[in-house]
Structures are given as C-alpha cells and as structure tokens.
PDB file of N, CA, C and O in Angstrom:
ATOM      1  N   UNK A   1     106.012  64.777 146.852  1.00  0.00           N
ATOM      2  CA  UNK A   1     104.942  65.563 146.302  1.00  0.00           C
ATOM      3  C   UNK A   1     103.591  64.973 146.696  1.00  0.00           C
ATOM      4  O   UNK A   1     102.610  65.645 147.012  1.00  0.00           O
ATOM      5  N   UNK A   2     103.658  63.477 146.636  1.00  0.00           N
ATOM      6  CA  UNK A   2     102.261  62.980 147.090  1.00  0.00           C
ATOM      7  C   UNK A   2     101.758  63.112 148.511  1.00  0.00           C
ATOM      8  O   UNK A   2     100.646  62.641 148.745  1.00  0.00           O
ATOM      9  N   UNK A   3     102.505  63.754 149.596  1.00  0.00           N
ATOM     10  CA  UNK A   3     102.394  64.338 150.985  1.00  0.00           C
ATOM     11  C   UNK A   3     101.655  65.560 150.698  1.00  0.00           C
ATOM     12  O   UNK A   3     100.498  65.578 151.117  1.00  0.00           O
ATOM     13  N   UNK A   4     102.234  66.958 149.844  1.00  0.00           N
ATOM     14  CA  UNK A   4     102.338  67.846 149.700  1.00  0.00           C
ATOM     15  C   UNK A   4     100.467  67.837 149.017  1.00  0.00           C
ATOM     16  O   UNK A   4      99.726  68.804 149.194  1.00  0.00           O
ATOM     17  N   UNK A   5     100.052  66.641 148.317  1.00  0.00           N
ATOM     18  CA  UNK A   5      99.100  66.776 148.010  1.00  0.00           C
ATOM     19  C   UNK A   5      98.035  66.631 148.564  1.00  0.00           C
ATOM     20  O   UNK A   5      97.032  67.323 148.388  1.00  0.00           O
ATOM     21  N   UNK A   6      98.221  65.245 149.655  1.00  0.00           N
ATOM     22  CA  UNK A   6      97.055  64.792 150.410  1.00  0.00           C
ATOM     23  C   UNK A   6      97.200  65.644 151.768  1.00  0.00           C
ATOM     24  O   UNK A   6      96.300  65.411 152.575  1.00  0.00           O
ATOM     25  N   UNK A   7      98.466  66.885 152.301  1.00  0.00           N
ATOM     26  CA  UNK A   7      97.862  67.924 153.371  1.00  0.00           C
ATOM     27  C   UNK A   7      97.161  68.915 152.770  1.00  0.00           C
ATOM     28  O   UNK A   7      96.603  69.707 153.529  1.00  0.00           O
ATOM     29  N   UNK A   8      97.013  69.118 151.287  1.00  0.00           N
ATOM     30  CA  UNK A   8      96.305  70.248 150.416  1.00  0.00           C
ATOM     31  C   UNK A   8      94.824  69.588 150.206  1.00  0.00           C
ATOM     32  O   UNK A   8      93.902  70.215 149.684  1.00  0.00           O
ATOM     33  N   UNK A   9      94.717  68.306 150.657  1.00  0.00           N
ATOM     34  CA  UNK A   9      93.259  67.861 149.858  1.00  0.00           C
ATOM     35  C   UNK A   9      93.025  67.957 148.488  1.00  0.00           C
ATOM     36  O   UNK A   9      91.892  68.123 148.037  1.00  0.00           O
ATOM     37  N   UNK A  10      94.152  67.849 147.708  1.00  0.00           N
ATOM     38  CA  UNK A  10      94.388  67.631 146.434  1.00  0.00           C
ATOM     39  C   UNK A  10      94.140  66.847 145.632  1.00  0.00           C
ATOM     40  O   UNK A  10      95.229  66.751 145.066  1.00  0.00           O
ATOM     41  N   UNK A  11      93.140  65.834 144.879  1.00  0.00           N
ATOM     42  CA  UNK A  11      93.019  64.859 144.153  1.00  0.00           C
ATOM     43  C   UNK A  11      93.691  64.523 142.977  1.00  0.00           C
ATOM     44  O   UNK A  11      92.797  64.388 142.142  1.00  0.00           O
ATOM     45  N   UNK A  12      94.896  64.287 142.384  1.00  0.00           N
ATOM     46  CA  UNK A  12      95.612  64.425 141.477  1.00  0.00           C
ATOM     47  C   UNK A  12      94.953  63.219 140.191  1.00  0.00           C
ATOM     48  O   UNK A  12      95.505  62.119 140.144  1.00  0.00           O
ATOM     49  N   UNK A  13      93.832  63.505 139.248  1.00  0.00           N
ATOM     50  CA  UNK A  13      93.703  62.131 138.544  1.00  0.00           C
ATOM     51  C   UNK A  13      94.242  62.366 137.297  1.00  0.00           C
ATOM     52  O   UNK A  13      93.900  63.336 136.621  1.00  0.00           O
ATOM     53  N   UNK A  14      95.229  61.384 136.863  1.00  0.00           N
ATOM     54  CA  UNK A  14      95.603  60.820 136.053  1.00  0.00           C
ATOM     55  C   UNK A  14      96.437  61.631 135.370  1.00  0.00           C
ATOM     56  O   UNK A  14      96.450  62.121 134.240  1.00  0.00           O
ATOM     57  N   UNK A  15      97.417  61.668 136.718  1.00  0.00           N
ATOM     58  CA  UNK A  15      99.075  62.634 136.185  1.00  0.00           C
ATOM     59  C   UNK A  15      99.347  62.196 136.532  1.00  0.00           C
ATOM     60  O   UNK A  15      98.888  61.338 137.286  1.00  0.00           O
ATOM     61  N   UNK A  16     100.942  62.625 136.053  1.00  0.00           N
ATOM     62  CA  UNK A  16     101.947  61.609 136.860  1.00  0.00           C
ATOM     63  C   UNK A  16     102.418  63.483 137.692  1.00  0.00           C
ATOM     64  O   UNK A  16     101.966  64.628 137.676  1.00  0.00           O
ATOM     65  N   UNK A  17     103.395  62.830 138.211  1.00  0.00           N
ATOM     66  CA  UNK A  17     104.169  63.508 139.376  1.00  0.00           C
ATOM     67  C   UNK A  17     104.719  65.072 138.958  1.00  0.00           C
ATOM     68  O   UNK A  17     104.649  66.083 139.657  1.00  0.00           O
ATOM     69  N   UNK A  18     105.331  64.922 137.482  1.00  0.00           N
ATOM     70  CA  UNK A  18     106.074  66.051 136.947  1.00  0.00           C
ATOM     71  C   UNK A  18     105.650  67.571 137.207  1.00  0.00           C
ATOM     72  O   UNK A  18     106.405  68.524 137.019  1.00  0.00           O
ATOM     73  N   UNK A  19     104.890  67.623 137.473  1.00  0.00           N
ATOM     74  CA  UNK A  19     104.239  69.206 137.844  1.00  0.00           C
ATOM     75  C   UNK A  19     104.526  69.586 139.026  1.00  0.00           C
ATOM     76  O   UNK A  19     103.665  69.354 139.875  1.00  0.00           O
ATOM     77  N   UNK A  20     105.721  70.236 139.446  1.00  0.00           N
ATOM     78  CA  UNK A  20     106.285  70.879 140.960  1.00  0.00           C
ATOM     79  C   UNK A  20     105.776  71.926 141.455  1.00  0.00           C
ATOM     80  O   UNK A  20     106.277  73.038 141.294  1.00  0.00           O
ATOM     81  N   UNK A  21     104.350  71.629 142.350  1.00  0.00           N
ATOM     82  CA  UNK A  21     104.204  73.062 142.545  1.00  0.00           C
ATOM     83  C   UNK A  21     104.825  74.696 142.968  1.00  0.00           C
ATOM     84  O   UNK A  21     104.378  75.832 143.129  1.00  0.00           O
ATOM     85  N   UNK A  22     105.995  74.053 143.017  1.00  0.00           N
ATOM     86  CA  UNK A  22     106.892  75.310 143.532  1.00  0.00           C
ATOM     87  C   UNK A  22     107.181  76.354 142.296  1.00  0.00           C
ATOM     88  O   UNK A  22     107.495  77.544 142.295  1.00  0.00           O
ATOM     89  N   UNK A  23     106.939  75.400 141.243  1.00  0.00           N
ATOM     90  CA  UNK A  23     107.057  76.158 139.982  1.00  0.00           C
ATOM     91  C   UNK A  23     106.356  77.189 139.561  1.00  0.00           C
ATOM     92  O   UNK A  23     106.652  77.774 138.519  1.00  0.00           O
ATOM     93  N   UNK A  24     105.115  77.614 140.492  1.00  0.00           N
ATOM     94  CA  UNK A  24     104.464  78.414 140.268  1.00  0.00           C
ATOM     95  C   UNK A  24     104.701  79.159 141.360  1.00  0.00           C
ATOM     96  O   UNK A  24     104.919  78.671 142.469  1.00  0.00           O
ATOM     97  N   UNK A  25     104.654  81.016 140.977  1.00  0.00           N
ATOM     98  CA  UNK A  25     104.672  81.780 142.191  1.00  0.00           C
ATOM     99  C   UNK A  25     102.855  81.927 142.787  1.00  0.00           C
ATOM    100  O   UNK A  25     101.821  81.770 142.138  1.00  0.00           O
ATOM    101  N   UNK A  26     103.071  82.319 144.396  1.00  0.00           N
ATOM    102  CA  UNK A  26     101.765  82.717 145.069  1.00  0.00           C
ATOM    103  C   UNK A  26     101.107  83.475 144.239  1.00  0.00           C
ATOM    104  O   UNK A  26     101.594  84.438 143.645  1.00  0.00           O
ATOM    105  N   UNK A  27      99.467  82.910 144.114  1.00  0.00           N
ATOM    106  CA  UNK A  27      98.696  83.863 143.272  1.00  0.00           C
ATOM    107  C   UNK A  27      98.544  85.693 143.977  1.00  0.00           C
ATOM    108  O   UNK A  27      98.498  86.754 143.354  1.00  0.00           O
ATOM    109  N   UNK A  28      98.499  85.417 145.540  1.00  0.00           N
ATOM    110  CA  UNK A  28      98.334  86.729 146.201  1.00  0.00           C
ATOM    111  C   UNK A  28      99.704  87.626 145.588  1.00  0.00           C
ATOM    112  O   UNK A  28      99.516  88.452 144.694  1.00  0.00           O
ATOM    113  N   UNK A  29     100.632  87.464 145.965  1.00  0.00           N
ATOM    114  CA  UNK A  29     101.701  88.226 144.902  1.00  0.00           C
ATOM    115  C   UNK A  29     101.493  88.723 143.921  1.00  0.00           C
ATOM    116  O   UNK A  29     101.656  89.916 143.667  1.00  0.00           O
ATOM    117  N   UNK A  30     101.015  87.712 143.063  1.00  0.00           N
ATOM    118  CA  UNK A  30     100.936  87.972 141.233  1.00  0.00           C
ATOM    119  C   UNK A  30      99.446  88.710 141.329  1.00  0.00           C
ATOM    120  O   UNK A  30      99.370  89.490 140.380  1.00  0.00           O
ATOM    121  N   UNK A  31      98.589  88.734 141.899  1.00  0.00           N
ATOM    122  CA  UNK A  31      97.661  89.945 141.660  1.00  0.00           C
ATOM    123  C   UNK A  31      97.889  90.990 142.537  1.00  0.00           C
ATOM    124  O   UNK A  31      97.347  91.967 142.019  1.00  0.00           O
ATOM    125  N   UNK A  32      98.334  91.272 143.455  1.00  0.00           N
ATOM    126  CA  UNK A  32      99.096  92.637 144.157  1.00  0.00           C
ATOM    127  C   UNK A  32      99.647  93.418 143.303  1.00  0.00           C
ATOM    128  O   UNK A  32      99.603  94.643 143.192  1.00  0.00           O
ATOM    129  N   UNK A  33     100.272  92.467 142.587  1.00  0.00           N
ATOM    130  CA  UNK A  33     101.391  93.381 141.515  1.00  0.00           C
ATOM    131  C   UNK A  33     100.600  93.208 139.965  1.00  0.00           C
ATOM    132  O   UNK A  33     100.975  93.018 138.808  1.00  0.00           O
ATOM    133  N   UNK A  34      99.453  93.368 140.585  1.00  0.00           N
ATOM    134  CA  UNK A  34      98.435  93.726 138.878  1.00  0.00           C
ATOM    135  C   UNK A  34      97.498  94.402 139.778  1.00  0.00           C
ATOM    136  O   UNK A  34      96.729  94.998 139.024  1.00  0.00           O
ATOM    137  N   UNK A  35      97.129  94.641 141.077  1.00  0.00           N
ATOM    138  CA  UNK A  35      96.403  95.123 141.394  1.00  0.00           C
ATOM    139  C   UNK A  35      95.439  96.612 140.974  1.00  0.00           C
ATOM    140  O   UNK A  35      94.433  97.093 141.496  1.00  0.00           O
ATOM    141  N   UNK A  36      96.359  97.084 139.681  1.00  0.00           N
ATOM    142  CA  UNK A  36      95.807  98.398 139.497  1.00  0.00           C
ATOM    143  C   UNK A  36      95.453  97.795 138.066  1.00  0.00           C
ATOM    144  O   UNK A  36      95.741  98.747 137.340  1.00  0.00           O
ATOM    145  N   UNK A  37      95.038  96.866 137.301  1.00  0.00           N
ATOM    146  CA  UNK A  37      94.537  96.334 136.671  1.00  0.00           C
ATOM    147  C   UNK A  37      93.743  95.197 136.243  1.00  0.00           C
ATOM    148  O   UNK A  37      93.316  94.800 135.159  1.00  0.00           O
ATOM    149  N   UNK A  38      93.656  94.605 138.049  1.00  0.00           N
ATOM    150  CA  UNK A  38      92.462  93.385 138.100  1.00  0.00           C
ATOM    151  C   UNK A  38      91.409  93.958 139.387  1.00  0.00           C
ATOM    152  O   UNK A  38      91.907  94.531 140.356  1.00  0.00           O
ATOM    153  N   UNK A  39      90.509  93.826 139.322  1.00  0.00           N
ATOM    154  CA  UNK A  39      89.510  93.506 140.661  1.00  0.00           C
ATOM    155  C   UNK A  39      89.646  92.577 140.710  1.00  0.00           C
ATOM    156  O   UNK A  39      90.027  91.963 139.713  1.00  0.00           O
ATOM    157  N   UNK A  40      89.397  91.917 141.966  1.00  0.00           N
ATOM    158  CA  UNK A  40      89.165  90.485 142.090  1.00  0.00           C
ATOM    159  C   UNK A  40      87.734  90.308 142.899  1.00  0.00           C
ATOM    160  O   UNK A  40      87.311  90.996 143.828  1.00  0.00           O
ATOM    161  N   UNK A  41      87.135  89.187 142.265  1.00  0.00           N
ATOM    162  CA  UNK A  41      85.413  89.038 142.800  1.00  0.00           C
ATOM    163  C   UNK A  41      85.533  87.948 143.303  1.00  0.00           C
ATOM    164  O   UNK A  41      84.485  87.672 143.885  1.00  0.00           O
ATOM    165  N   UNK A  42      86.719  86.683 143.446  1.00  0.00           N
ATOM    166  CA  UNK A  42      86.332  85.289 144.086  1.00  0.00           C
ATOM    167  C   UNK A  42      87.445  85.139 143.862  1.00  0.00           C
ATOM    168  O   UNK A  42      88.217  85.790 143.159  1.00  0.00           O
ATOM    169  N   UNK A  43      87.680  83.609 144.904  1.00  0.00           N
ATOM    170  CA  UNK A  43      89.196  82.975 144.716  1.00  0.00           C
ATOM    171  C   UNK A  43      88.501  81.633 144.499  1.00  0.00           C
ATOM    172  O   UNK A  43      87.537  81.162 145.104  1.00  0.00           O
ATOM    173  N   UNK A  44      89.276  81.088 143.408  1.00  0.00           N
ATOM    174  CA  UNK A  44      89.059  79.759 143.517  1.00  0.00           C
ATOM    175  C   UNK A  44      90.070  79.097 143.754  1.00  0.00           C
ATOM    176  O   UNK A  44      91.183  79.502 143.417  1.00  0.00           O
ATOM    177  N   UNK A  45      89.856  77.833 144.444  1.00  0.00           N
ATOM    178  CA  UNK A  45      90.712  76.952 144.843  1.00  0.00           C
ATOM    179  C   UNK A  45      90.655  75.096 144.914  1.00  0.00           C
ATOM    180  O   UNK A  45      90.205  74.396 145.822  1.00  0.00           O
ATOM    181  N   UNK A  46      91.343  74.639 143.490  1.00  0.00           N
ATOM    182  CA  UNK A  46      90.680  73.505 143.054  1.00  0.00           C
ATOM    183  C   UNK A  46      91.238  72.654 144.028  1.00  0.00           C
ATOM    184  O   UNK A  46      92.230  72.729 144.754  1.00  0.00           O
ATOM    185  N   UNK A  47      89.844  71.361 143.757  1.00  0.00           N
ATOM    186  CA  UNK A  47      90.873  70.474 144.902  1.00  0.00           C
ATOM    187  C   UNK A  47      90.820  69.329 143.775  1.00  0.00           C
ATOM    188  O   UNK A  47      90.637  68.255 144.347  1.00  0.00           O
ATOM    189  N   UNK A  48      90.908  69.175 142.481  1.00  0.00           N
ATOM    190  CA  UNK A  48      91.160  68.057 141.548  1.00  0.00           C
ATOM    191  C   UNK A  48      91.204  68.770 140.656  1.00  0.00           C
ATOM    192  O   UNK A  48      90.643  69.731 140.130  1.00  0.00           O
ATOM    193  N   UNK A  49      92.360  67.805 140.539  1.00  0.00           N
ATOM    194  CA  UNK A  49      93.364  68.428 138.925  1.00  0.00           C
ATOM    195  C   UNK A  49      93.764  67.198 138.268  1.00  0.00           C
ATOM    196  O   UNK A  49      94.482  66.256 138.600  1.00  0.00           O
ATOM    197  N   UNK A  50      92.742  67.632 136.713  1.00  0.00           N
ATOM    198  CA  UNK A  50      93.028  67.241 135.643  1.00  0.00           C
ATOM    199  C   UNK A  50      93.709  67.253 134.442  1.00  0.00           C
ATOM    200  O   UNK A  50      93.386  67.969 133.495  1.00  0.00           O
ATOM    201  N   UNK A  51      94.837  66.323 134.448  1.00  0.00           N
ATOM    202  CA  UNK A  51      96.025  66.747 133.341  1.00  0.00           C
ATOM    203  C   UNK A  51      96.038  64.983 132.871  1.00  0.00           C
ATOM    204  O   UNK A  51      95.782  63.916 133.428  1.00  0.00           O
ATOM    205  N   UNK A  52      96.481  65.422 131.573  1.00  0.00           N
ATOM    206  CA  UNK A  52      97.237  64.321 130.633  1.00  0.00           C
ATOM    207  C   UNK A  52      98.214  63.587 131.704  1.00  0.00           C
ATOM    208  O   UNK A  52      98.878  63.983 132.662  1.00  0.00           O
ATOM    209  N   UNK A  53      98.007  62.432 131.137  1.00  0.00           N
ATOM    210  CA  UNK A  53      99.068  61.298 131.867  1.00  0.00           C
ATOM    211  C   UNK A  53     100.564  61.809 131.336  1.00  0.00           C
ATOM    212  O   UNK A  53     100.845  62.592 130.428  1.00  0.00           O
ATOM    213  N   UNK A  54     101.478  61.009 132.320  1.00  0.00           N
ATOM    214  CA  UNK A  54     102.836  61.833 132.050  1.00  0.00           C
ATOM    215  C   UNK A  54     103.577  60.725 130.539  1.00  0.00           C
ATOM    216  O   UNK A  54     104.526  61.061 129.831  1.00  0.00           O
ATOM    217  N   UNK A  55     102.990  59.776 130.457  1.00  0.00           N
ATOM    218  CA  UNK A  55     103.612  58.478 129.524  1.00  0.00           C
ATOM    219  C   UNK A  55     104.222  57.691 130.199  1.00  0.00           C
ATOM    220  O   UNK A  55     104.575  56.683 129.587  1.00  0.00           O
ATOM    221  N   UNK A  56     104.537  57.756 131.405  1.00  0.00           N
ATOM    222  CA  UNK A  56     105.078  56.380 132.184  1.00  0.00           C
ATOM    223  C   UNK A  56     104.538  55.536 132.403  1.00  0.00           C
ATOM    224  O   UNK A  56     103.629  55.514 133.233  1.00  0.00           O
ATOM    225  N   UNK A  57     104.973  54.428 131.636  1.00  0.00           N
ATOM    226  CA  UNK A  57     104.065  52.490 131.923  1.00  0.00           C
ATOM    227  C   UNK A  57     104.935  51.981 132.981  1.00  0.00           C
ATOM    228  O   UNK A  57     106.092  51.750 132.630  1.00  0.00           O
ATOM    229  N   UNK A  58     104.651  51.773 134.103  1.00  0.00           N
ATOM    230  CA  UNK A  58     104.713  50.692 134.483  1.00  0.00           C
ATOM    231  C   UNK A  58     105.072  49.117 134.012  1.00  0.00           C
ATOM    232  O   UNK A  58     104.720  48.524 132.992  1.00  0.00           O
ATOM    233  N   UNK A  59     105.811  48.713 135.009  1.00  0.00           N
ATOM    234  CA  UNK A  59     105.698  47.165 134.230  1.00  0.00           C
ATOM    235  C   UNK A  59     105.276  46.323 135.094  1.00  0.00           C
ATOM    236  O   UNK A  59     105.112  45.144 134.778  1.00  0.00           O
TER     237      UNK A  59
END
C-alpha cells in the first residue's frame, strides 16, 4: 500500500495502513450513476489524508 501511495503523491499522516483503497468504488462511476441528480462543478483530489492513528505501538 505504501507504493500505491507514493505513485499517487499521497501523504498519509498519522494512519496506519488499514484503509484499502480498493475498498472504495471509482468516484466517476458513482456519479454517472447519480448523474440525473448531481451536477458536478469541480473534482477534488486530496493529496493528504488525515485519519486517527490505527493503535499500533511499536516496540
């Protein structure tokens, strides 16, 4: 996953790993198939993501 992040230019601070992006479907999909109930005015596309630590210490 940490490949998957640094060819995305992804900054991951202060998560741990658990979040698979595969787990989410393509946003272009999921508004196609709302398309007769969203406009869309912008795409955003973060490059740092902020989440709660996962609880894994190290030793």
């Amino acid at each position: 996953m940490k490949k998957d992040l640094v060819e995305k230019r992804v900054t991951l601070v202060s998560a741990g790993l658990d979040e698979a992006p595969g787990a989410y479907k393509p946003i272009e999909g999921v508004m196609e198939a709302q398309k007769d109930l969203v406009h869309v005015r912008a795409k955003f596309e973060p490059r740092i993501v902020k989440m709660a630590d996962d609880g894994f210490v190290e030793d």
